[in-house]
TORKE-563318 format. One record per residue (C-alpha): x, y, z. Coordinates in steps of 0.05 Angstrom, whole numbers, plus 32768, in hexadecimal, padded with zeros to 4 digits. Layout:
<rs>
XYZ ...
</rs>
This chain:
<rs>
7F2E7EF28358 7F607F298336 7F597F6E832A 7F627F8B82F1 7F697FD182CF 7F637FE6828C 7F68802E826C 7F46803C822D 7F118004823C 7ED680168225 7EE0801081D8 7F0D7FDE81AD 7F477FBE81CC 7F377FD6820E 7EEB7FC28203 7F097F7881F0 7F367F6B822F 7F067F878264 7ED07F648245 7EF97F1F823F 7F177F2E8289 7ED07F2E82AC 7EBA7EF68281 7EF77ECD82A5 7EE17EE582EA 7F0C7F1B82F0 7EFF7F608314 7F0F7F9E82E9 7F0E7FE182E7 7EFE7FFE829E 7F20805082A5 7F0B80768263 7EFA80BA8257 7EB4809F8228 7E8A80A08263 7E47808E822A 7E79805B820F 7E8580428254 7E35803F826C 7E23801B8236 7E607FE2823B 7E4B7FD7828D 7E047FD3826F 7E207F99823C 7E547F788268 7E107F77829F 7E4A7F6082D8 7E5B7F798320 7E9E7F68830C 7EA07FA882E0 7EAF7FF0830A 7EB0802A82D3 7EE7805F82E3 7ED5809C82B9 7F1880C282A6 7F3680F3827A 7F8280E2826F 7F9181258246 7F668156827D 7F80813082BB 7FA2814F82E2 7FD981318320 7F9D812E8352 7F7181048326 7FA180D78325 7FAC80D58370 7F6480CF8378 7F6E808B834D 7F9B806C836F 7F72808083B5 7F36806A8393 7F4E8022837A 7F7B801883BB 7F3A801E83E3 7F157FF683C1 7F397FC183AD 7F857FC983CD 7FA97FAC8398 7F9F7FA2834B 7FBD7F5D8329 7FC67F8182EA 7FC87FBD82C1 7FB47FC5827A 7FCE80088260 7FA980068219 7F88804F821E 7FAE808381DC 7F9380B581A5 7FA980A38160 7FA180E48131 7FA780EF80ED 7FE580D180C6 800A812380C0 8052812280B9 8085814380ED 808C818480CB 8041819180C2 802E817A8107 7FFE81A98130 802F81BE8177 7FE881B6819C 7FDA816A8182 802581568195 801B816C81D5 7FCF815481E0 7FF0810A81C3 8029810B81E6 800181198225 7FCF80E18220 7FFF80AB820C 803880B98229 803080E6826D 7FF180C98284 801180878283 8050809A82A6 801C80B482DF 7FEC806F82D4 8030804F82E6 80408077831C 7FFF806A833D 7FEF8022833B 80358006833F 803280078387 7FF27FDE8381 80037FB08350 803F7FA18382 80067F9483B2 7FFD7F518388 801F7F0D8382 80307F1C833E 80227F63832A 80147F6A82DD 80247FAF82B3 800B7FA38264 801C7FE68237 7FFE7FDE81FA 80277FF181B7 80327FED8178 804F7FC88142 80467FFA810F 806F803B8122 80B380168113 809B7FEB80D8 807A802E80BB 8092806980E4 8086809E80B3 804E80CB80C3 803D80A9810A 805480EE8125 804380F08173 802380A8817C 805C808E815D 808C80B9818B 805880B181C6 805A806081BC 80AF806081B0 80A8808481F8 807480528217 80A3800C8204 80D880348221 80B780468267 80A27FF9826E 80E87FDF8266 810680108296 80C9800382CF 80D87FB382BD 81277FC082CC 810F7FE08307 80EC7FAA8327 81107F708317 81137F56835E 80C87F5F836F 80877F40835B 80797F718317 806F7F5782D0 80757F7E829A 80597F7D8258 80687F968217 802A7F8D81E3 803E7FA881A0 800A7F8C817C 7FFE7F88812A 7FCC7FB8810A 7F8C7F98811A 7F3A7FB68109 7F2E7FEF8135 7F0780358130 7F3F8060812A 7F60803280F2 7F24803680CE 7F2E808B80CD 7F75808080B3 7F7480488081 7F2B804A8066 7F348021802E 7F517FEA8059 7F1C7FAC805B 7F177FA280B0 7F0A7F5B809E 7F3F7F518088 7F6E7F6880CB 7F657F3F810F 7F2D7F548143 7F377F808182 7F107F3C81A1 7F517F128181 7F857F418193 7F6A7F4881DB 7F687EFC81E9 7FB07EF681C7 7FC07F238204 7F9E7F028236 7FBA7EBD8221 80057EDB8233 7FFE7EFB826D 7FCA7EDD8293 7FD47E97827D 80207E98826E 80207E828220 80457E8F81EE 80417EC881B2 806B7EEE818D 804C7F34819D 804C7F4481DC 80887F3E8205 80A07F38824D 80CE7F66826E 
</rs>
């Protein structure tokens, strides 16, 4: 049985993969700062392979994150695999009109926290036969990179980080992932494009098994990439 974590788990994308990693067996660890949102997916999922971490990624501070990696080492001792889907997506504003406090707030959630996420399971996931780090991105900031303003940076930043820990660790057990996924029917899409038809864009449930299928089960796409 593997262990997984996932950040931003308990809505969309992050709702899909832990949901479709317990309903393969798998152990995970759903970290999101939603703690309603969170309650009521363990009341859904009904599994004792779900363990809710409750977390604030733009209010934590170094010693929450220390008391992760103390928290998950003594419980489990290892983790199999790390999905880091957890980022705020604000308003489309462009570069010259951006609020300093939101660029810093967005830059903190998606970039930072993920730099210390890394930091403190990488010496777990080395723990495991065949460590797996997922950072999810997207396809969107180059194809449309006006007005993306600090996701956009935040996410340039993220595919950056993965490559250089992938370099890193050539010679040991680690996988890394690169998911830069096509716009697909979420929440937060719905706030930015509102007269987009969701139907007509793929499901978080579709884009989370197109993960899955890749890294756990080694096939082949064209969106998510190994490092």
């Amino acid at each position: 049985m593997s262990v997984y974590l996932v950040t931003g788990a308990a809505l969309g994308l992050g709702k899909a993969l832990s949901t479709q990693l317990i309903e393969q067996g798998h152990d995970v660890i759903l970290l999101d700062k939603d703690l309603g949102a969170l309650n009521k997916l363990y009341d859904e999922l009904d599994s004792e392979l779900a363990a809710l971490y409750p977390m604030d990624l733009l209010g934590a501070n170094i010693d929450h994150y220390q008391q992760l990696q103390d928290i998950l080492t003594e419980n489990y001792g290892r983790l199999d695999g790390v999905f880091l889907n957890a980022a705020t997506l604000p308003a489309f504003t462009p570069i010259a009109q951006f609020d300093y406090k939101q660029w810093y707030e967005v830059l903190h959630t998606n970039l930072n926290a993920n730099f210390h996420l890394m930091q403190v399971t990488l010496p777990l996931l080395l723990k495991s036969s065949k460590g797996q780090l997922v950072a999810v991105s997207d396809q969107n900031i180059e194809e449309h990179p006006a007005f993306y303003g600090a996701y956009g940076v935040a996410k340039a930043g993220l595919e950056q980080m993965i490559k250089s820990v992938a370099a890193e660790h050539r010679e040991l057990p680690l996988e890394c992932y690169l998911a830069k996924l096509e716009a697909f029917a979420t929440e937060a899409r719905g706030r930015l494009f509102p007269g987009e038809n969701p139907l007509n864009l793929p499901t978080p449930e579709e884009m989370a098994k197109h993960i899955i299928d890749i890294v756990l089960h080694g096939l082949n796409a064209e969106l998510v990439h190994k490092h």
